[in-house]
DOBA-436008 format. One record per residue (C-alpha): y, z, x; residue in three letters; residue number from 1. Coordinates in nm, 2 decimals, decimal comma, padded with zeros to 4 digits. Last residue first. Layout:
% DOBA-436008
{{Y Z X} ALA NUM}
...
***
This chain:
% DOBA-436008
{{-04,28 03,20 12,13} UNK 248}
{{-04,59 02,99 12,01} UNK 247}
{{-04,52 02,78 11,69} UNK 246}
{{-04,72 02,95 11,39} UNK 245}
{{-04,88 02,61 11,23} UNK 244}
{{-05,25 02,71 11,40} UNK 243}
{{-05,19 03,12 11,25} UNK 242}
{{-05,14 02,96 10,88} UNK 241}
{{-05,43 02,73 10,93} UNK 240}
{{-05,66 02,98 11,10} UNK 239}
{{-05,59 03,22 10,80} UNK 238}
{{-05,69 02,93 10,54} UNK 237}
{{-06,00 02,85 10,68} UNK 236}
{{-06,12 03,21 10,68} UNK 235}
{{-06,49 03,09 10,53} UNK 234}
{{-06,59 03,04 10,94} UNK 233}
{{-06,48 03,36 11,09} UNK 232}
{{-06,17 03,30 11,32} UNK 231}
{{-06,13 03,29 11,67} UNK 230}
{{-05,83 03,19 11,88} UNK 229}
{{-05,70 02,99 12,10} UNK 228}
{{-05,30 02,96 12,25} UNK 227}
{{-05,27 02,58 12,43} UNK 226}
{{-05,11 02,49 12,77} UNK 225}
{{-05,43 02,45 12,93} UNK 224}
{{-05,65 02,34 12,68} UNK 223}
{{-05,98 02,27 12,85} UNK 222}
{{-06,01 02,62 12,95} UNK 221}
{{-06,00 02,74 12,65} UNK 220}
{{-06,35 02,56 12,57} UNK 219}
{{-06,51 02,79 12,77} UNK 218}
{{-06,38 03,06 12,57} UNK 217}
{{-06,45 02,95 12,26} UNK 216}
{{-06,83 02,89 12,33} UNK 215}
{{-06,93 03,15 12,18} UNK 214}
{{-06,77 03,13 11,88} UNK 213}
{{-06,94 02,75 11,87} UNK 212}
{{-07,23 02,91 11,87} UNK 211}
{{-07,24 03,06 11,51} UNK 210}
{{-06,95 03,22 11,30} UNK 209}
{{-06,74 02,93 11,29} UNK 208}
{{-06,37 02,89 11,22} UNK 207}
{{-06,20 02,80 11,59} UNK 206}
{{-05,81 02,77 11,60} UNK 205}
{{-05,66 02,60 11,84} UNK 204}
{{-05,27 02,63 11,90} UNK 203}
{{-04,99 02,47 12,07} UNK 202}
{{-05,12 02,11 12,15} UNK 201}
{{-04,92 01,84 12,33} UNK 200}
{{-05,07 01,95 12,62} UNK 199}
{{-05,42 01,91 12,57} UNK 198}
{{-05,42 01,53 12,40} UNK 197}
{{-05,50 01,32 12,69} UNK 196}
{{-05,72 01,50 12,86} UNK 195}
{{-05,91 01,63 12,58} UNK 194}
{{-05,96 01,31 12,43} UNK 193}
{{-06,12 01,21 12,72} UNK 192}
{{-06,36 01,50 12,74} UNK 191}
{{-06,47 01,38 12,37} UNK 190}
{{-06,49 01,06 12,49} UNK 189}
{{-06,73 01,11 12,80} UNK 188}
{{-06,94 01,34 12,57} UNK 187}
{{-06,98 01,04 12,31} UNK 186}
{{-07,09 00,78 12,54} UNK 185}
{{-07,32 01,03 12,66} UNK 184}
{{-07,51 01,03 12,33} UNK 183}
{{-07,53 01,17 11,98} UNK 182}
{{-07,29 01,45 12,09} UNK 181}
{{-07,34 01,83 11,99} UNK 180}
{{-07,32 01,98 11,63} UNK 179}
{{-07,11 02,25 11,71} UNK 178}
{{-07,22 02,50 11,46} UNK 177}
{{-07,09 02,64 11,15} UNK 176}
{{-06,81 02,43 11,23} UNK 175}
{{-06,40 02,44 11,14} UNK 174}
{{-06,20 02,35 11,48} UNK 173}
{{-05,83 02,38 11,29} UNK 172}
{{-05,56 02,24 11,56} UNK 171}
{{-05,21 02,37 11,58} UNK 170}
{{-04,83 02,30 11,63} UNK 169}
{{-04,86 01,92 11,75} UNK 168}
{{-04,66 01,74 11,99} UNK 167}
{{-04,40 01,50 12,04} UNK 166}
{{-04,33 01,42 11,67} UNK 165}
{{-04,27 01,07 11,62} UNK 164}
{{-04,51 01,00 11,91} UNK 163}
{{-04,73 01,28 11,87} UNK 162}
{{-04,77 01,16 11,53} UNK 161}
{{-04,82 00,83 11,52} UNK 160}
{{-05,14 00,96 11,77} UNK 159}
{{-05,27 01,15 11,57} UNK 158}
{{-05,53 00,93 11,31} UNK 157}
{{-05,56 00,68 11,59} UNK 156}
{{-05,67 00,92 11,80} UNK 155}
{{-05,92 01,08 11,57} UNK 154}
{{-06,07 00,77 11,49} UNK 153}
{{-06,09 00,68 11,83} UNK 152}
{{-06,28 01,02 11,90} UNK 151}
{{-06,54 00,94 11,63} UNK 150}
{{-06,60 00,59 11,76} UNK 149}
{{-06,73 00,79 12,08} UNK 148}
{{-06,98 00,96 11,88} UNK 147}
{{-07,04 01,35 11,74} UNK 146}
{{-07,37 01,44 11,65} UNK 145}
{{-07,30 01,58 11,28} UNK 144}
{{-07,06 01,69 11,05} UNK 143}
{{-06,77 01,80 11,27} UNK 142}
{{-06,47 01,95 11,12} UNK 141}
{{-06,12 01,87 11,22} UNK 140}
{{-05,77 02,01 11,11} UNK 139}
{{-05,47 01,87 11,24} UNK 138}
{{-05,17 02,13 11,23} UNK 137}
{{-04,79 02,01 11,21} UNK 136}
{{-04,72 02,24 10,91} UNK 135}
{{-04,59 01,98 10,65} UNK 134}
{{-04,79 01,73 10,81} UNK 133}
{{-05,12 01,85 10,73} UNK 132}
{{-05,35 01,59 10,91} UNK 131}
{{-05,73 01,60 10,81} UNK 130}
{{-05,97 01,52 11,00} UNK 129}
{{-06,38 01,43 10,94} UNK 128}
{{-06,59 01,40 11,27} UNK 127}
{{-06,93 01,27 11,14} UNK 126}
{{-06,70 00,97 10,98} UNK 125}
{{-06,74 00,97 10,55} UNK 124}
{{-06,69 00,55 10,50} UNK 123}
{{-06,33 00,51 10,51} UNK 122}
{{-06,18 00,42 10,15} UNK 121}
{{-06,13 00,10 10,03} UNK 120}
{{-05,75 -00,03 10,03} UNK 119}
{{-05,80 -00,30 10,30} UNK 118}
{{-06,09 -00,43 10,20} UNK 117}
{{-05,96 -00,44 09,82} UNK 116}
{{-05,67 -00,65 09,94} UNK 115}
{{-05,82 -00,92 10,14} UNK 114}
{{-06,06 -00,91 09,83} UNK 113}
{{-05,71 -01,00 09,58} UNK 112}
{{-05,63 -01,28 09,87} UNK 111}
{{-05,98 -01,43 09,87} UNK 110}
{{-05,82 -01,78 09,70} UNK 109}
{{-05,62 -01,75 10,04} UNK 108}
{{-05,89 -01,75 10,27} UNK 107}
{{-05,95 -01,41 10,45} UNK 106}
{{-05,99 -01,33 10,83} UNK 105}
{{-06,09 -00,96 10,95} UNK 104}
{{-05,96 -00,75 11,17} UNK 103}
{{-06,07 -00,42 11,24} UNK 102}
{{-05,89 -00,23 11,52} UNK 101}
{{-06,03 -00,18 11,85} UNK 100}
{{-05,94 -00,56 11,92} UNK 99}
{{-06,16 -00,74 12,15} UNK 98}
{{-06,37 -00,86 11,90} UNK 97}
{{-06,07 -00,94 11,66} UNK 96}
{{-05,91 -01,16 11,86} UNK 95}
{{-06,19 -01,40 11,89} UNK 94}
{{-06,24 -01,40 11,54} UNK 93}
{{-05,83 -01,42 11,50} UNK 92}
{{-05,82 -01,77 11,70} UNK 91}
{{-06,11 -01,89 11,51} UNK 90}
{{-05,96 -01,81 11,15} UNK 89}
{{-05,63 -01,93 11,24} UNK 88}
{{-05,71 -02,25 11,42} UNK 87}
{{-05,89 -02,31 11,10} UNK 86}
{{-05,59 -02,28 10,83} UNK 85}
{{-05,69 -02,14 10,52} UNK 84}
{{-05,53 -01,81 10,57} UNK 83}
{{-05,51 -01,45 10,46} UNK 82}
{{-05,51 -01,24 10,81} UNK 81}
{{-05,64 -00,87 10,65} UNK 80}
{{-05,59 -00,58 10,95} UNK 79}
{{-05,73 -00,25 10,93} UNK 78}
{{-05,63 00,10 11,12} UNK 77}
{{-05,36 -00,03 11,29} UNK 76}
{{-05,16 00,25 11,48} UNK 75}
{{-05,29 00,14 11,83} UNK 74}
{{-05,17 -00,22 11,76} UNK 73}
{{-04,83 -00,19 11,71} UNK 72}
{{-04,68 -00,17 12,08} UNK 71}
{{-04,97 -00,44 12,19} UNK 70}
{{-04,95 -00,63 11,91} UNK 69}
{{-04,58 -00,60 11,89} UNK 68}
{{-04,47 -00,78 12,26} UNK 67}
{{-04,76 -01,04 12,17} UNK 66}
{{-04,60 -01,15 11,82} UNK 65}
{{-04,22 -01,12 12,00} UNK 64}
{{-04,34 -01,39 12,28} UNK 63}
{{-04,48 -01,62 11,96} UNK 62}
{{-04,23 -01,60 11,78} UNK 61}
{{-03,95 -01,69 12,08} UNK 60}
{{-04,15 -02,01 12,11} UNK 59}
{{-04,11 -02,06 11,77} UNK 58}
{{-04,41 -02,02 11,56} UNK 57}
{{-04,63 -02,26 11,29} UNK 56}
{{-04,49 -02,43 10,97} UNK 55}
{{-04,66 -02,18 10,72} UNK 54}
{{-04,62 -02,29 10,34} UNK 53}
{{-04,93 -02,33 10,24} UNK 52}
{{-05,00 -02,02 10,32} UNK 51}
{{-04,99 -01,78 10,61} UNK 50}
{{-05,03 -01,43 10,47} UNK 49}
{{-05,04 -01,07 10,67} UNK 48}
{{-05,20 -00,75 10,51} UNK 47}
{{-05,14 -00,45 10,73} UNK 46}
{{-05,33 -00,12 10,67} UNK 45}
{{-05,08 00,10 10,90} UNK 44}
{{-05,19 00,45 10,97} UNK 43}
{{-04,91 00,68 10,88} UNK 42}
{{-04,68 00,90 11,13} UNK 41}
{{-04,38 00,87 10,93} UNK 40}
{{-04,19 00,67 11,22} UNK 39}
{{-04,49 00,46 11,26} UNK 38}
{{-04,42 00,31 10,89} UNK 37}
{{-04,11 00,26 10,95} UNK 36}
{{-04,16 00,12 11,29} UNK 35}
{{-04,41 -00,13 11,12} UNK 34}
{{-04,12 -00,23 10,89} UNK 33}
{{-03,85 -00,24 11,09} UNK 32}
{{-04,04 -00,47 11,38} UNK 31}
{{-04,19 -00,72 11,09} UNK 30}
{{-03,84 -00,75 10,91} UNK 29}
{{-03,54 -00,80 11,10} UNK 28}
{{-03,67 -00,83 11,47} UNK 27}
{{-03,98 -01,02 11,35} UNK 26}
{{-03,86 -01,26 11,14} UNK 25}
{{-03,56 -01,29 11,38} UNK 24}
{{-03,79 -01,40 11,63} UNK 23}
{{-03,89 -01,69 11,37} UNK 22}
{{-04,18 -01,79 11,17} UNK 21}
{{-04,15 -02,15 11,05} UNK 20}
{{-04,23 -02,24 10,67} UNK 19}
{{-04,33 -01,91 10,47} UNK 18}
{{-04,48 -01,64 10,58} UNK 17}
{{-04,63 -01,34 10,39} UNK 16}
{{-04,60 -00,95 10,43} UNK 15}
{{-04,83 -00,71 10,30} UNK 14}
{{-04,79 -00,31 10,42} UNK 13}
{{-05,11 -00,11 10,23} UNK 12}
{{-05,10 00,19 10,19} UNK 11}
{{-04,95 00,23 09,89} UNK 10}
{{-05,17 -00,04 09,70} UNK 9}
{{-04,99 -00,36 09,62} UNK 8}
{{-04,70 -00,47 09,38} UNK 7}
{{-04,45 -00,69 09,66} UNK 6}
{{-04,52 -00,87 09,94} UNK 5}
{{-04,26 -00,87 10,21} UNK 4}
{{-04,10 -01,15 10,38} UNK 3}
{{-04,10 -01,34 10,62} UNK 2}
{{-03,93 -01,70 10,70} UNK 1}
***
């Protein structure tokens, strides 16, 4: 069976099996859950124990566990797999360096660190974001030469969104100057981002007073379907309050 674990951080979504696990684990608690969480547009820190206790998979399991990692797995931020059992650990190592989420294995006297990984704070990204729900405007701001991990972060961040939502009202660009890309790896992800995000966007705002003003208008061209506009750099607050005006 499944079932959830209790008196943990708020972010964090723990859920421990005991004896066989079931497709009807999955249907009645794993699949509600995640989809809760999705439905909300958070990032899912998911904690997930097999103890003592764990008998193994149905067949039917083990078709549901491959049908939600690849629903679920853009929306995981981290994963913690709290196990003793060896197959376990080298079956999720191998997992986990394919997977674009982090993943890492735990024993089950590690289950309070299994727990503090999972609830630590990002380390400060050179593409910080912040998602104001109530007005359906993401606001970014570079920090330095932008990477591709940047742009994965950022996706991941949105992308519960767009899905719950369909699309966002605004975007907030706030740079004193565009800081550039620290390589081509980067470039190529930012124009990817683009691409896939363009028309689900409303509004951009820019707040800089340096380059990046001028380069507003080339940068319109990217968004297609989306209303720009330029803001000085310390008007923060206007551009947020234009970016969540729905067009029309």
């Amino acid at each position: 069976m499944l079932e959830k674990i209790n008196d943990l951080p708020e972010d964090v979504i723990g859920l421990r099996v005991r004896g066989k696990l079931t497709k009807a684990d999955y249907d009645d608690v794993m699949r509600p859950t995640l989809e809760n969480a999705r439905a909300q547009g958070k990032r899912i820190r998911l904690l997930c124990q097999l103890g003592p206790e764990f008998e193994g998979f149905t067949a039917g399991a083990a078709l549901q566990d491959a049908s939600l990692l690849l629903q679920y797995i853009k929306f995981l931020e981290r994963c913690a797999i709290v196990s003793d059992l060896d197959w376990i650990g080298k079956s999720m190592k191998y997992f986990g360096g394919l997977s674009p989420t982090p993943v890492k294995v735990f024993g089950n006297a590690e289950f309070e660190q299994a727990v503090e990984w999972l609830d630590a704070p990002e380390k400060r990204a050179t593409l910080t974001h912040e998602l104001l729900e109530d007005k359906g405007v993401l606001v970014v701001e570079p920090h330095g030469a932008l990477k591709s991990e940047d742009f994965d972060v950022l996706s991941k961040a949105i992308d519960p969104w767009l899905q719950s939502h369909g699309a966002l009202t605004g975007i907030v660009v706030r740079s004193k100057e565009f800081p550039g890309w620290q390589n081509l790896a980067g470039f190529v992800q930012h124009i990817r981002f683009v691409g896939n995000h363009h028309r689900k966007i409303d509004r951009v705002a820019f707040c800089s007073d340096g380059k990046l003003a001028q380069l507003a208008p080339r940068l319109a061209e990217h968004f297609v379907k989306a209303e720009l506009k330029q803001f000085p750099y310390d008007a923060n607050d206007d551009a947020i309050e234009w970016a969540g005006k729905a067009n029309g």
